[in-house]
N, C-alpha and C positions, 0 to 999 in steps of 0.2 A: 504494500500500500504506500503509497505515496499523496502529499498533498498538494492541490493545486497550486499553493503557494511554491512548493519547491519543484514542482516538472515545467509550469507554462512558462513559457516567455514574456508573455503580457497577458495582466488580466487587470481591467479597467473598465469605469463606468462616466459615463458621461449622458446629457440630457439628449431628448430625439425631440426638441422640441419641448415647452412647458407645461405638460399634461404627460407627458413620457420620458422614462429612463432605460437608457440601454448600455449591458453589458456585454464586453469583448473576453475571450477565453482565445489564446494563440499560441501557438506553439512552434518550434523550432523546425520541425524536420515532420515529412508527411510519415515518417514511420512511429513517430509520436503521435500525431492526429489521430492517424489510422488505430493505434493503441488505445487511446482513449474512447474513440468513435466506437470501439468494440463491445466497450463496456458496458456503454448504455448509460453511463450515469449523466453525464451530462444531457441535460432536455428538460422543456417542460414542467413536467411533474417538479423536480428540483428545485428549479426555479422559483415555480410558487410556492411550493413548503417554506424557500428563504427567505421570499419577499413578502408574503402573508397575501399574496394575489390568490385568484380563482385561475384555476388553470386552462382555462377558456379564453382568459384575458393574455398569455403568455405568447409573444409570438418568434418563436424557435426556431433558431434556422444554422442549419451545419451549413458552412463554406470553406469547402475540401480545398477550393484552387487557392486561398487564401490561407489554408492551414488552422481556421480559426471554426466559433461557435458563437453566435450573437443570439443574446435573449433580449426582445422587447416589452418592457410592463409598462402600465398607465403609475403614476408618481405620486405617493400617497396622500403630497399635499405640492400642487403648481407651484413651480420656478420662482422665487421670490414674494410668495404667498405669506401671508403671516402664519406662523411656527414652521415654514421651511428652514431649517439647518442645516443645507447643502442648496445653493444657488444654481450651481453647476452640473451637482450630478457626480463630480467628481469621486466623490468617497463612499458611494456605494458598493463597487465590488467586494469590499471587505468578508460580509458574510461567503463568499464563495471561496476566498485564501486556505478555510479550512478544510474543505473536502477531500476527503480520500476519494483517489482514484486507486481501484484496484489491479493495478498493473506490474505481475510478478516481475518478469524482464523488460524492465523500463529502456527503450531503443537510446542507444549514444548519441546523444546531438553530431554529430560530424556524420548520423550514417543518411 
């Protein structure tokens, strides 16, 4: 097992606009995507158990040629709304740093 914190290359969240937040999951090498992708963990489901969405609302999307996972959710409270305590979006990804990926032979970045 490993955590997202310690396999991704980048994992960051930023605003889709003031009513949405989206997060990036990227990875180094298609034979680490592909590792991941296997798993299943990443998606959806995930998603909204972290963010407290409906998973209806989640919109999930593998992109293989970019090595990455992008999740879109609505924002539990608008872009500079009063009790917004992230303007940007920026410091979202956090809940995702801790997830285990369960990937026995984790692929070598150089392969």
């Amino acid at each position: 097992m490993a955590a997202i914190r310690d396999i991704a290359k980048v994992c960051k969240s930023k605003n889709a606009g003031p009513f949405q937040l989206t997060v990036d999951v990227v990875f180094e090498t298609r034979a680490q995507y592909d590792a991941v992708a296997a798993t299943g963990v990443l998606g959806p489901a995930l998603i909204a158990r972290l963010y407290g969405v409906p998973e209806a609302d989640v919109l999930f999307t593998p992109y293989p040629a970019g090595l990455a996972f992008k999740a879109t959710i609505p924002r539990a409270v608008p872009a500079g709304d009063l009790g917004d305590t992230d303007v940007y979006g920026c410091q979202q990804h956090a809940p995702l740093l801790d997830v285990d990926i369960p990937v026995n032979d984790w692929p070598d970045a150089g392969s």
